[in-house]
VOGU-3710 file (C-alpha; in Angstrom, 3 decimals, decimal comma):
1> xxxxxxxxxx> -26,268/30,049/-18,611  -26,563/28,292/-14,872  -30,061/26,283/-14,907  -31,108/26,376/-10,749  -33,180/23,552/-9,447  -35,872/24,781/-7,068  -37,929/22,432/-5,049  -41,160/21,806/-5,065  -41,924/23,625/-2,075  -40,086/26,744/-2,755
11> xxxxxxxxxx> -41,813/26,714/-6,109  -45,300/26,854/-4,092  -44,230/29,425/-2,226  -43,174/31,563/-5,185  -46,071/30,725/-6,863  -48,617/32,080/-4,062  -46,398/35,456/-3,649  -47,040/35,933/-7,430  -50,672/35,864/-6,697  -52,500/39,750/-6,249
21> xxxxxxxxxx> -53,281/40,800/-2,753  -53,914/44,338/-1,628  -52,206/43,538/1,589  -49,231/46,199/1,869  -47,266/43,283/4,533  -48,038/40,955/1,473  -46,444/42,931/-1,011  -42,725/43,566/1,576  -43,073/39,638/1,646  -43,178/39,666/-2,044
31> xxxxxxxxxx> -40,356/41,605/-1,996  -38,124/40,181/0,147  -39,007/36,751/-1,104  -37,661/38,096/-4,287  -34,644/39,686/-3,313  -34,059/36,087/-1,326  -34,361/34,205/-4,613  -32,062/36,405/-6,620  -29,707/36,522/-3,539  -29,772/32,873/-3,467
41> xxxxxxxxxx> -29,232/32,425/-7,482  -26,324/34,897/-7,594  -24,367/32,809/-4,497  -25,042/29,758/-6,869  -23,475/30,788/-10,057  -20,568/32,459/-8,256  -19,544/29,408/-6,008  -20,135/26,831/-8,335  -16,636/26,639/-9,511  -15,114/26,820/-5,941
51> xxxxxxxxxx> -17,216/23,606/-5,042  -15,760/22,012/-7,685  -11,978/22,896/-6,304  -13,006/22,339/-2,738  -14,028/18,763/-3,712  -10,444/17,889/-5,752  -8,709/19,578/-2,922  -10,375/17,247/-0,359  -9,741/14,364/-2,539  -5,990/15,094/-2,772
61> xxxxxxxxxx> -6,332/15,644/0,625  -7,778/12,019/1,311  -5,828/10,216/-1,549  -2,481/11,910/-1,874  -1,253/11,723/2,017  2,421/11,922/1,367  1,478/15,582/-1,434  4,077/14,382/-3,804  1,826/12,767/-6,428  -0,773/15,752/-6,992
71> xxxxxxxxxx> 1,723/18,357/-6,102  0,659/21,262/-8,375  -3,095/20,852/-6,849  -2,551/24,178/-5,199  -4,953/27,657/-5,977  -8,166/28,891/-4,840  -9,399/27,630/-8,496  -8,441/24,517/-10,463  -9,917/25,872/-13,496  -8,495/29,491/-13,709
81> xxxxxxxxxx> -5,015/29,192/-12,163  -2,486/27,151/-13,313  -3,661/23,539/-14,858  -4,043/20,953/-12,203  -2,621/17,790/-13,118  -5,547/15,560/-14,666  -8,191/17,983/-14,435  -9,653/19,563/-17,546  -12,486/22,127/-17,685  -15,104/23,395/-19,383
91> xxxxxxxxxx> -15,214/27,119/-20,836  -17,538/28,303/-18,101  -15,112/26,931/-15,298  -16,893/23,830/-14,390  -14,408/20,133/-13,877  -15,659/17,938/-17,069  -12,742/15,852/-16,991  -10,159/13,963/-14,455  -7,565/11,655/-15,427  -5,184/10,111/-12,348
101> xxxxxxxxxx> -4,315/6,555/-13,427  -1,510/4,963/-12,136  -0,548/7,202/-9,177  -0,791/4,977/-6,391  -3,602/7,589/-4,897  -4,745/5,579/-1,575  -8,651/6,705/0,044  -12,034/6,739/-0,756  -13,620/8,848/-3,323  -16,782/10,309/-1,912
111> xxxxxxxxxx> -15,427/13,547/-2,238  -15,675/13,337/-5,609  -19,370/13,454/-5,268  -20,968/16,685/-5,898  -18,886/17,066/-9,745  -22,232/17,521/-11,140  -20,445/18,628/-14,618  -17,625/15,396/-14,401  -17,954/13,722/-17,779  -14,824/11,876/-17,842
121> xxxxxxxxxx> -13,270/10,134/-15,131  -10,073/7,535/-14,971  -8,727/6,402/-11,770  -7,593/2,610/-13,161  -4,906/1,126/-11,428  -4,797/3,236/-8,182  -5,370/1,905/-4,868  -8,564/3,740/-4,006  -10,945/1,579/-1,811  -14,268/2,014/-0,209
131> xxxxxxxxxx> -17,401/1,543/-2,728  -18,178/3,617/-5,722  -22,092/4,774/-4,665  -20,837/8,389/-4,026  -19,573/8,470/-8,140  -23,525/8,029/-8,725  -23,913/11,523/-7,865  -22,048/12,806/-11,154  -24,640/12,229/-13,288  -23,164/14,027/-16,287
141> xxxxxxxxxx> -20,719/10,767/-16,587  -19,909/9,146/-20,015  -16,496/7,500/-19,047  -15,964/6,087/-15,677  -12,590/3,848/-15,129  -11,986/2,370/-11,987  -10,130/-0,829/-13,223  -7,287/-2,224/-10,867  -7,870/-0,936/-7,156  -9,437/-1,729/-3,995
151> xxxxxxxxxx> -13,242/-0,935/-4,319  -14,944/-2,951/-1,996  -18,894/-2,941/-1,680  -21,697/-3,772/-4,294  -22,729/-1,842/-7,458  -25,363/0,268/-5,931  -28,977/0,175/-7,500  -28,322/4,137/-7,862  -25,795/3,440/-10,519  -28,974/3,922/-12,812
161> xxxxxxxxxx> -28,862/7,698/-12,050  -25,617/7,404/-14,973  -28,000/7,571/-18,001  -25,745/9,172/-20,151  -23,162/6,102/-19,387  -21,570/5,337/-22,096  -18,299/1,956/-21,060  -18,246/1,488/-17,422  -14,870/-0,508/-16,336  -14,793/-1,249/-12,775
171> xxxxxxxxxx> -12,785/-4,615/-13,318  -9,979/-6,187/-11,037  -11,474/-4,853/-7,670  -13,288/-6,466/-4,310  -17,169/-5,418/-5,769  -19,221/-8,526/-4,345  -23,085/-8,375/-4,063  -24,907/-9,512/-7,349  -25,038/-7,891/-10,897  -28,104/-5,316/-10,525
181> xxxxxxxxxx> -31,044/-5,606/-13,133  -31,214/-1,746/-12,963  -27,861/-1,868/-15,168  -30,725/-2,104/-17,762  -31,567/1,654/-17,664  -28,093/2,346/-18,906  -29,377/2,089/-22,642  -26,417/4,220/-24,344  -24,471/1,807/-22,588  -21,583/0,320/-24,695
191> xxxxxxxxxx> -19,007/-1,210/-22,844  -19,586/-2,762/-19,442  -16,403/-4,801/-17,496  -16,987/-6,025/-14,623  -14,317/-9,161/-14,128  -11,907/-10,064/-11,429  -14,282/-8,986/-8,730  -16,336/-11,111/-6,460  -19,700/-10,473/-7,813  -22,145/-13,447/-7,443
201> xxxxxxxxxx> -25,871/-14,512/-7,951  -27,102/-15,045/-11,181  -26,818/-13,156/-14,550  -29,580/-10,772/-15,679  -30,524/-10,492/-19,068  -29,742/-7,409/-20,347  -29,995/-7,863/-23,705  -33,199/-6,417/-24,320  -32,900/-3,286/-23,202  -28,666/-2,383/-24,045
211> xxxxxxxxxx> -29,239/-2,557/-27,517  -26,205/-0,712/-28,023  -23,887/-2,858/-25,593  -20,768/-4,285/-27,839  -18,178/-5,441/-25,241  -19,125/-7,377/-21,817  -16,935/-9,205/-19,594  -17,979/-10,931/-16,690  -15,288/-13,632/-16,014  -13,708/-14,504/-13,084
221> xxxxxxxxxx> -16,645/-13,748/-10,672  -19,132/-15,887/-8,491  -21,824/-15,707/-10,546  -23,959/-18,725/-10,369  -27,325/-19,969/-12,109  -28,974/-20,719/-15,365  -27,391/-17,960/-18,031  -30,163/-16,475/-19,916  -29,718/-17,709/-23,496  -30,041/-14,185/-24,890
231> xxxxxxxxxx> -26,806/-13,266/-23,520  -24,955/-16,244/-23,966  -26,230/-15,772/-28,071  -24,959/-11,982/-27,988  -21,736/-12,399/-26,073  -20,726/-15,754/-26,005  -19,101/-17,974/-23,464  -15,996/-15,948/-23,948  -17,657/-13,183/-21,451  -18,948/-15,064/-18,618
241> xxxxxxxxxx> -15,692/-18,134/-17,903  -14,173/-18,049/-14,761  -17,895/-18,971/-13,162  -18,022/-21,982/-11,716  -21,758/-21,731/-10,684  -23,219/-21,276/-13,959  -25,052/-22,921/-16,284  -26,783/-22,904/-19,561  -25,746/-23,984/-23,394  -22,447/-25,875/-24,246
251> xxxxxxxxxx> -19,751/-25,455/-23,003  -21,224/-23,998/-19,710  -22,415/-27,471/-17,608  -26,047/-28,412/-18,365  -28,614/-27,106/-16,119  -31,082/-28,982/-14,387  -34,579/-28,296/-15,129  -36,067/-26,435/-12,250  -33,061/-23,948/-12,576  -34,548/-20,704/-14,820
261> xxxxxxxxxx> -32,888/-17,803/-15,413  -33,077/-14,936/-13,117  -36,087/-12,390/-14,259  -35,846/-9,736/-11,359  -33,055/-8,627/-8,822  -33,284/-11,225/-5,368  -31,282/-11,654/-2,714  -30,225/-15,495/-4,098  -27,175/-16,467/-2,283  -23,934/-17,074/-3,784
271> xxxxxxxxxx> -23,877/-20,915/-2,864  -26,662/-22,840/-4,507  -26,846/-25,208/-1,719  -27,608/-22,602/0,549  -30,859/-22,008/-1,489  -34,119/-22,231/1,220  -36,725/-24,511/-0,326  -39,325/-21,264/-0,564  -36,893/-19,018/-3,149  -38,311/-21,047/-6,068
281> xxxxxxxxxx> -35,025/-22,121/-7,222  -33,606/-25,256/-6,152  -29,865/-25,979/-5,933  -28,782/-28,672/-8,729  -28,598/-32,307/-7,253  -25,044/-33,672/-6,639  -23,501/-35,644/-9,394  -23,186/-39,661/-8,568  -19,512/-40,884/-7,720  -18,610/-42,812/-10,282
291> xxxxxxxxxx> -15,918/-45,685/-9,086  -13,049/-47,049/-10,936  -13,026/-50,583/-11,880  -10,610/-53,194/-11,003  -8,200/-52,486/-13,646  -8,465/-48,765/-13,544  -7,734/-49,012/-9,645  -4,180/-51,461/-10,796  -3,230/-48,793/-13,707  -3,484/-45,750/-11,218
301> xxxxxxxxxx> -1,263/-47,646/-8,389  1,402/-48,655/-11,068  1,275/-45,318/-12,625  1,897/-43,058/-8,903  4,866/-45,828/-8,250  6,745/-44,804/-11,096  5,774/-41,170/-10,648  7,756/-41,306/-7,335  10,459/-43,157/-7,685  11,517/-40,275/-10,798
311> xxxxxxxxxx> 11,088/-37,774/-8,690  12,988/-38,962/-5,707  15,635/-39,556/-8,489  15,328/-36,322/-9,632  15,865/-35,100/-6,073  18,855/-37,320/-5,020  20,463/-36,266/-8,174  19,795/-32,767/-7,989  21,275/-32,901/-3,975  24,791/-34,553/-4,624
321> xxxxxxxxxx> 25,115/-32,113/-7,847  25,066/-29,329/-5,753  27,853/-30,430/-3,066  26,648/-28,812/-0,532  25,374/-25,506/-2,157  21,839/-25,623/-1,217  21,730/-22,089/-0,478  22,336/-21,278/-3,609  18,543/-21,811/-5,024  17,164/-19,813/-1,872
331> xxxxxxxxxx> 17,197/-16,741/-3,779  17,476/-17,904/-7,290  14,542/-20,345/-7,781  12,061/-17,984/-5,970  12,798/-15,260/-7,904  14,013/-16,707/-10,946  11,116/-19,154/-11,458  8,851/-16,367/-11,538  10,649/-14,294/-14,240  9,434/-15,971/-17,393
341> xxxxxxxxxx> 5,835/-15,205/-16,782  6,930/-11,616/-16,060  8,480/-11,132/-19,155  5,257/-10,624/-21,229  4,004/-7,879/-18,595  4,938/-4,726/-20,929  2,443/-6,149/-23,301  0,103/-6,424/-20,772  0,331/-2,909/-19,068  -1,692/-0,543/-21,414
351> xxxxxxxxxx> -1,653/3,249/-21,762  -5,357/5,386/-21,148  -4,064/8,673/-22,286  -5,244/10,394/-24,858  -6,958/13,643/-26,301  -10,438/15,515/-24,788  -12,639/14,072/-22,597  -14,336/11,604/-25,133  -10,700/9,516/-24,809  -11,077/5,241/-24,205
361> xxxxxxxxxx> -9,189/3,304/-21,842  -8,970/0,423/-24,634  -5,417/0,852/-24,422  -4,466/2,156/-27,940  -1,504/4,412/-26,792  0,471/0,945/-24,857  3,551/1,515/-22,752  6,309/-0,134/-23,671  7,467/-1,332/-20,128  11,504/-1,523/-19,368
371> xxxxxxxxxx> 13,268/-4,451/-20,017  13,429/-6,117/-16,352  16,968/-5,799/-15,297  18,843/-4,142/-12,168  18,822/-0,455/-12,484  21,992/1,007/-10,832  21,668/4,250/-8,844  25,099/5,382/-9,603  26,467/4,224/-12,430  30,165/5,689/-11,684
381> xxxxxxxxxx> 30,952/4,249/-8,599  28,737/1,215/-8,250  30,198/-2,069/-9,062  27,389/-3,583/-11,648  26,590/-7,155/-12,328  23,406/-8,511/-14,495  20,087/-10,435/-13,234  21,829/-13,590/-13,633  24,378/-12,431/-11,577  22,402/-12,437/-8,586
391> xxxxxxxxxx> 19,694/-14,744/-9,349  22,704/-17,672/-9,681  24,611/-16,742/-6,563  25,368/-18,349/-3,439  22,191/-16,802/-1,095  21,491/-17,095/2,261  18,610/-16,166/4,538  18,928/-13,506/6,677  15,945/-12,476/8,442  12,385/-11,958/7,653
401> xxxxxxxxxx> 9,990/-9,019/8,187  6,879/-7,561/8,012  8,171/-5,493/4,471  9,954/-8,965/3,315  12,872/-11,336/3,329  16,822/-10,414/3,242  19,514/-12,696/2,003  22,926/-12,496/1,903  24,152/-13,023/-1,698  27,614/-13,611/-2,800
411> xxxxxxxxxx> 28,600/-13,251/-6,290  30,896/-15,419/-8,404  33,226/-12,178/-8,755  33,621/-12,136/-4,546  31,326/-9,307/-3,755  28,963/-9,753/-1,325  25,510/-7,840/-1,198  22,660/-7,780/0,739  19,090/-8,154/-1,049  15,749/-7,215/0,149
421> xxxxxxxxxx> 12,809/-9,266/-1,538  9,750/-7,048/-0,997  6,274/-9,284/0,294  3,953/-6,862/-0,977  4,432/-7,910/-4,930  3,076/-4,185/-6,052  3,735/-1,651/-3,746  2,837/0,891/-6,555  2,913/1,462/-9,772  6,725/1,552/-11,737
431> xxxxxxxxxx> 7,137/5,224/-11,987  6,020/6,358/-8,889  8,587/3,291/-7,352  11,683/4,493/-9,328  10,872/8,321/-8,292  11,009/6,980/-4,520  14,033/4,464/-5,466  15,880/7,554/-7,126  15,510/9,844/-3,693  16,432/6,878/-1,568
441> xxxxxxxxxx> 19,812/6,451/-3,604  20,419/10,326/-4,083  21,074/9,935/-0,097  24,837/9,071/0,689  26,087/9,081/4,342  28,082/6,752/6,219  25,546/6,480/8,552  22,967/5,006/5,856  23,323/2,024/4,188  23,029/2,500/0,750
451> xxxxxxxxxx> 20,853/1,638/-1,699  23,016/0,435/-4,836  20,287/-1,098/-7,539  16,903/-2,041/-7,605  14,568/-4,417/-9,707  11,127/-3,773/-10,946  9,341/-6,406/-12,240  4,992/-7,106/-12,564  5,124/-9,347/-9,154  8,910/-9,084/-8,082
461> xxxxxxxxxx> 10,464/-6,492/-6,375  14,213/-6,444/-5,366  16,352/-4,230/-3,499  20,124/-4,501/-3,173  22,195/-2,979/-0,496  25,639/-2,449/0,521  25,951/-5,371/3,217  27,050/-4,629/6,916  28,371/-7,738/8,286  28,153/-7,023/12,032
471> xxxxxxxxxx> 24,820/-7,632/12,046  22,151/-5,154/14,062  22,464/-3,215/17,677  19,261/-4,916/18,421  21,235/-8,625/18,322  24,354/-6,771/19,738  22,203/-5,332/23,080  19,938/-8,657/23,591  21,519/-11,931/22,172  22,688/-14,732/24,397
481> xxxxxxxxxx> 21,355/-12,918/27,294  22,754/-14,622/30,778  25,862/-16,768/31,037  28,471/-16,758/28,661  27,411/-13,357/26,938  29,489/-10,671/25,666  28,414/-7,733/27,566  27,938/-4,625/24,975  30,514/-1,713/26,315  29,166/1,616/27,235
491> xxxxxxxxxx> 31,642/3,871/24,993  30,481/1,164/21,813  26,956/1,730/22,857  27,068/5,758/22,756  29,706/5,261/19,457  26,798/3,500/17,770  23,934/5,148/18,831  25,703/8,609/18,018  26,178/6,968/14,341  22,427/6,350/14,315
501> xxxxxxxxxx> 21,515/9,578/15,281  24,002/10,981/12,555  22,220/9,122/9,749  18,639/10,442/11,216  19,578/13,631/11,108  20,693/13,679/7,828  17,763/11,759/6,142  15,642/14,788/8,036  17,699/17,666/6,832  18,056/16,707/3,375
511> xxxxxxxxxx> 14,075/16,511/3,639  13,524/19,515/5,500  11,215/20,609/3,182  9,376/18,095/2,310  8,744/16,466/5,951  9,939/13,106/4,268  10,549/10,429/7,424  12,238/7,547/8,461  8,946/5,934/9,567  10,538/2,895/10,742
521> xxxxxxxxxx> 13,321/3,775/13,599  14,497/0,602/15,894  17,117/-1,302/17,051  17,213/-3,850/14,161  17,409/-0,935/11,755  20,566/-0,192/13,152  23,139/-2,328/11,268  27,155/-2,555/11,805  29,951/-2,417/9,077  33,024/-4,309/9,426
531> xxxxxxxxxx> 34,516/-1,703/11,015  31,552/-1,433/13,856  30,249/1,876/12,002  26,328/1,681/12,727  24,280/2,706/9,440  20,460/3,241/9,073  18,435/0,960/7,193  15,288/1,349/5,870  14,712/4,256/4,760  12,562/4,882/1,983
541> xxxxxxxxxx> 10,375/1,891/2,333  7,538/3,572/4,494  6,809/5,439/0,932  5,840/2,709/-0,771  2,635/2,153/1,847  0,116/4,032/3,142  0,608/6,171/6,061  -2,387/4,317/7,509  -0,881/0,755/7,099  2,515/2,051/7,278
551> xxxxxxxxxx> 1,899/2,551/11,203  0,233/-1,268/11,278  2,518/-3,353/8,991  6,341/-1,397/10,631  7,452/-2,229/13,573  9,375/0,530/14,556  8,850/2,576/17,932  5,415/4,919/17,633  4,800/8,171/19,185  1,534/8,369/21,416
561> xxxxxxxxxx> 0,440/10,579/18,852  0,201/8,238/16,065  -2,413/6,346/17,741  -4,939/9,279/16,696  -3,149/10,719/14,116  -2,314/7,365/12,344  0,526/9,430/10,007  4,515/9,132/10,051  6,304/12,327/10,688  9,865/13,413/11,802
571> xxxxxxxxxx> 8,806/14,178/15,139  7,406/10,650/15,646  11,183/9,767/14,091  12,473/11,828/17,097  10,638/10,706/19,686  11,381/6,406/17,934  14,943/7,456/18,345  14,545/8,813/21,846  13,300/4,878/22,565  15,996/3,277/20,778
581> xxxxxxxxxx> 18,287/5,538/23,414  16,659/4,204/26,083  16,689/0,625/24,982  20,448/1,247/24,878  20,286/2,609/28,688  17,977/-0,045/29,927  19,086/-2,722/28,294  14,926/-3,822/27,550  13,569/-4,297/24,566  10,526/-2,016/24,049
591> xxxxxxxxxx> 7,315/-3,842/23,232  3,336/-3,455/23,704  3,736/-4,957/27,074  6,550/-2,870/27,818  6,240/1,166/27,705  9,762/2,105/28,163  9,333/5,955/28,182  6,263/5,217/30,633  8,443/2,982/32,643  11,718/5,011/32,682
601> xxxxxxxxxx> 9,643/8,226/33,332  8,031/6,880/36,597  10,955/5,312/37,794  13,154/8,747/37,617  10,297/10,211/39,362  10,696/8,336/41,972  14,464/9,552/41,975  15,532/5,675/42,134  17,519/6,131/38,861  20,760/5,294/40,325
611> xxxxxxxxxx> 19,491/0,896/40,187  19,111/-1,417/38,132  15,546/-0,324/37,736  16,876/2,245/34,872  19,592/1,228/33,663  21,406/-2,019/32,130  23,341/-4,187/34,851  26,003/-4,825/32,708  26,554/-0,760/32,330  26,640/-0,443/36,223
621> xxxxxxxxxx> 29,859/-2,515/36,072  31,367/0,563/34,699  32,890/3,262/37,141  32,794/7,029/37,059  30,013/6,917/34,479  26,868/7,410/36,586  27,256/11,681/34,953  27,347/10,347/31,688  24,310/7,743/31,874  22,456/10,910/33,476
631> xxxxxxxxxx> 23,379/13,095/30,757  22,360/10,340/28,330  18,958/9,590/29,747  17,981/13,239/29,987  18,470/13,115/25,925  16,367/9,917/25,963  13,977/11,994/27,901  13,856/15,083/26,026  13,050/12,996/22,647  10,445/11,079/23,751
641> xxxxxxxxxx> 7,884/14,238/25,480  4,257/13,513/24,628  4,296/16,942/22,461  5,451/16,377/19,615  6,492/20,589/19,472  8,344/19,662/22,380  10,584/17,386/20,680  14,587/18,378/19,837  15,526/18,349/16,728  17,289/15,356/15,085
651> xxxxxxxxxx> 20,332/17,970/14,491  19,645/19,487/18,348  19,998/15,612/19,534  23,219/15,200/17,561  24,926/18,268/19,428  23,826/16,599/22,771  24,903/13,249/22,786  28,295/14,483/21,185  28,711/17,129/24,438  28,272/13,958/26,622
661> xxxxxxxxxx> 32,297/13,433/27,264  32,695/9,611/27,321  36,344/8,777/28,378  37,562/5,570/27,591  39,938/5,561/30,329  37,531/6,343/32,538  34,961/3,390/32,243  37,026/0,364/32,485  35,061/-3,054/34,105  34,972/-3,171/37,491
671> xxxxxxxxxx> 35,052/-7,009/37,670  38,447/-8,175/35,747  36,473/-11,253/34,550  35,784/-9,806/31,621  38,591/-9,854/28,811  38,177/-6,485/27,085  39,321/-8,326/23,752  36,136/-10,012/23,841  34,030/-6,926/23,075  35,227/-6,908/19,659
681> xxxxxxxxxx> 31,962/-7,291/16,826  31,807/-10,698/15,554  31,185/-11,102/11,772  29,285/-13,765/12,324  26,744/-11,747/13,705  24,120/-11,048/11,006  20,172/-9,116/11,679  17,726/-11,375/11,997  15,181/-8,835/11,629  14,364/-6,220/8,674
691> x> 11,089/-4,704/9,402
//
């Protein structure tokens, strides 16, 4: 049976329709009135369950951006057709349930809003953001879980609207603003968590009215002020630590005596000092300094002097130990001193599965988290080594990015790899990172570097490639600039962008279907083997962040289109890859002072090509190439067009700059200053840049 709200206006209306009247027009508006209502009702009860898909589908829509995680989402009804991952329904077709933790879903949840029926909802450990005022809506709740993202906002007064509430966990999120007294209306209330957030303000006593509250934690906030005793008796200190601004019975610090506890909701600032003299609550006074005496004064001096002079022992010792293998703790001591605190983190990680929609998220089903060690992607041909292995070898820096640091690492047994610490310490959750780490290593081509092992850990994350000694065609094309350089050839410079473009292509034809990117296409992607063989790195990476802050935190080359659109896509890969051809050309590095397709495109305009004003100086040394650098910037061209429908293909641009005919013979220096043995790639060379 559907139960229709009418309001109170419509209800008058019926009402006087009902009442006699002789009036023939009266009774056709009776009538039609009628036929309205019932036309109205019927609309109701048939669309109710397609409101309830259109809202998941916009949520997948708005959380799922890359449509790998909620895959199956797909119907005209998530109640009838197949079952949608998560959701659960009632008989009549109406979403009671919806379970999602640990996906790595990124967006706000307001769409979530009008799932009138939701009783159960878990979205813990996601990286949802915006505020939670929209879930108030769903006033059928019993369960809510929103534990471990990036909620930002207050707890909205409306949260009151949740009467049949029974544990709210919105822990380990960015919820500031102060505790609202309206929490009180939440009687069947019976677990509230609310730690790890920024809430401040004092406490309100809600002790008299939850009668049925058992678990509350409130630690690690800004609360501040007197605690009313009543909750400190019921729940104990236990539930409130982690507040430096309160105060009340022992152990909390004693307050002073015009401090009372907090009665109704106010706008009391966090900072007590900040307290105006009118708000009836004045900040405590400052405690007195208390000075040492004499002989305290002597003991601390004496005490500091022999702290130093161990430790600069300790140093001096630890320096001539090591002969000259300082490197060798670059790598090991920052990961490795993090390692033992890691160790305990499958204990920590808990499971919130479980049966109907009456489940708990008090972890009771745990997951037993993998033993942290390198996972090799193929087992057959990789050559393996252990943790140790790599935490005790002889590291060096390579480069930093925006994504994180590389070293260079060479193990005791002579191979040398190259390792990618990642800066964002949880780019998502484990499972979701070893489907993404298993696609990335699936991918073998020479023009990719590859992807041998990877390590998963709470706050550590470690990639290990295949390293390229010739460094990257971004140092190759603009180090040492001026006197003394070693100009870049032109038939190495269409050899290694022709290897790039190789190792594109492929990465977007064994994704074809899927649209999967590169999302990160420059010049210091573009690394050398010791053979001069350029390779792709990267790839994979832009996975692990949203699309959103993908475009912000990569530095590769964006398409005009990303401004507005602010998604990666193959086309924008094309159109990255058209600048990297022209950076080759030119010889400039792009930038957001410099718009090289802008620049180049007015220039040829202007039919003055044939200068310097196009291309590189040291390429105009050549002779008999001017053909090919025409052929070569017309590909450049053609890849960067403002449409992206306009774009080749990566495949199309592979066919191209292969039928550009680049004869070695042809293209020798035209000043004999330059020793052609000097063009060889220096191992030396290494990237200095990673993205």
């Amino acid at each position: 049976m559907l139960f229709i709200t009418i309001p109170a206006y419509q209800y008058r209306k019926i009402k006087q329709a009902q009442k006699p009247s002789s009036s023939p027009h009266h009774n056709m508006n009776k009538v039609a009135l009628a036929l309205a209502l019932s036309f109205t009702i019927l609309c109701l009860s048939q669309s109710a369950p397609q409101n309830d898909t259109h809202s998941l589908t916009q949520f997948r829509l708005q959380t799922d951006t890359h449509g790998y995680l909620l895959g199956n989402w797909t119907g005209s009804d998530a109640c009838t057709a197949a079952p949608w991952r998560g959701v659960e329904c009632s008989p009549n077709g109406r979403v009671v349930g919806l379970s999602l933790p640990s996906l790595n879903l990124r967006g706000p949840v307001e769409s979530l809003s009008p799932l009138a029926y939701l009783r159960f909802l878990d979205l813990h450990h996601n990286r949802l953001n915006g505020t939670i005022a929209a879930l108030c809506n769903c006033t059928s709740l019993e369960l809510l879980y929103l534990s471990g993202n990036d909620f930002s906002g207050e707890i909205p007064s409306e949260i009151a609207y949740l009467r049949l509430l029974l544990k709210l966990d919105i822990s380990d999120n960015n919820i500031g603003g102060h505790v609202p007294k309206k929490l009180s209306k939440l009687t069947h209330l019976l677990t509230l968590r609310l730690q790890n957030n920024a809430l401040s303000g004092p406490v309100p006593d809600l002790s008299s009215s939850l009668f049925n509250l058992s678990e509350l934690n409130m630690t690690n906030n800004e609360l501040n002020g007197r605690l009313p005793d009543a909750m400190f008796d019921k729940f104990g200190n236990a539930s409130f630590s982690g507040n430096d601004g309160l105060c009340g019975p022992t152990p909390l610090p004693e307050c002073s005596e015009t401090e009372s506890p907090a009665s109704t909701e106010s706008s009391v600032p966090s900072n007590p000092s900040s307290l105006p003299q009118t708000s009836g609550v004045i900040a405590a006074p400052p405690k007195q300094k208390r000075w040492l005496s004499p002989g305290g004064i002597v003991a601390v001096v004496v005490a500091a002097s022999v702290g130093f002079v161990v430790v600069v022992s300790f140093v001096v010792a630890q320096c001539c130990g090591r002969g000259g293998r300082t490197s060798n703790s670059l790598m090991g001591s920052e990961i490795g001193g993090k390692r033992k605190s890691e160790s305990s983190y499958g204990s920590e990680k808990k499971g919130y599965g479980g049966g109907g929609v009456d489940r708990d998220s008090d972890g009771t089903n745990t997951e037993t988290e993998r033993s942290s060690k390198l996972v090799f992607l193929d087992r057959q041909t990789d050559v393996q080594f252990e943790l140790e292995d790599l935490l005790k070898a002889s590291a060096e820096m390579l480069g930093k990015g925006s994504l994180g640091t590389v070293y260079r690492a060479m193990l005791d047994d002579g191979n040398t790899v190259a390792v990618k610490r990642l800066k964002d310490a949880n780019p998502c959750e484990r499972g979701e990172f070893e489907q993404y780490m298993d696609l990335v290593g699936k991918l073998k081509h020479p023009n990719i570097v590859r992807l041998r092992a990877y390590y998963y850990a709470k706050e550590e994350k470690l990639l290990v490639y295949d390293y390229l000694p010739n460094g990257s065609l971004h140092a190759l094309l603009h180090g040492n600039r001026g006197p003394g350089r070693i100009p870049l050839d032109w038939t190495t410079r269409i050899s290694l962008v022709l290897g790039a473009a190789r190792g594109l292509a492929r990465i977007h034809t064994e994704h074809s279907a899927t649209k999967i990117p590169h999302g990160n296409i420059k010049s210091s992607n573009v690394l050398l083997d010791k053979n001069g063989i350029a390779s792709i790195a990267d790839f994979g990476l832009s996975l692990l962040l949203n699309p959103v802050h993908a475009i912000t935190r990569l530095g590769g080359y964006r398409a005009p289109e990303q401004a507005e659109l602010k998604k990666l896509s193959q086309e924008a890969d094309v159109y990255a890859f058209g600048v990297l051809l022209l950076e080759i050309l030119t010889g400039k590095s792009p930038s957001e002072e410099l718009d090289l397709p802008k620049r180049v495109g007015s220039v040829v305009v202007k039919e003055e090509w044939k200068n310097s004003e196009v291309f590189d100086e040291e390429l105009l040394r050549y002779k008999n190439i001017e053909e090919e650098l025409v052929n070569m910037l017309n590909v450049g061209l053609a890849c960067v067009a403002a449409q992206p429908e306009k774009r080749p293909s990566m495949l199309e641009v592979v066919k191209m700059i292969e039928d550009v005919k680049v004869e070695v013979e042809q293209s020798p220096l035209r000043s004999e200053d330059y020793d052609q043995s000097r063009y060889s790639l220096s191992p030396s060379l290494a990237t200095t840049e990673d993205g």
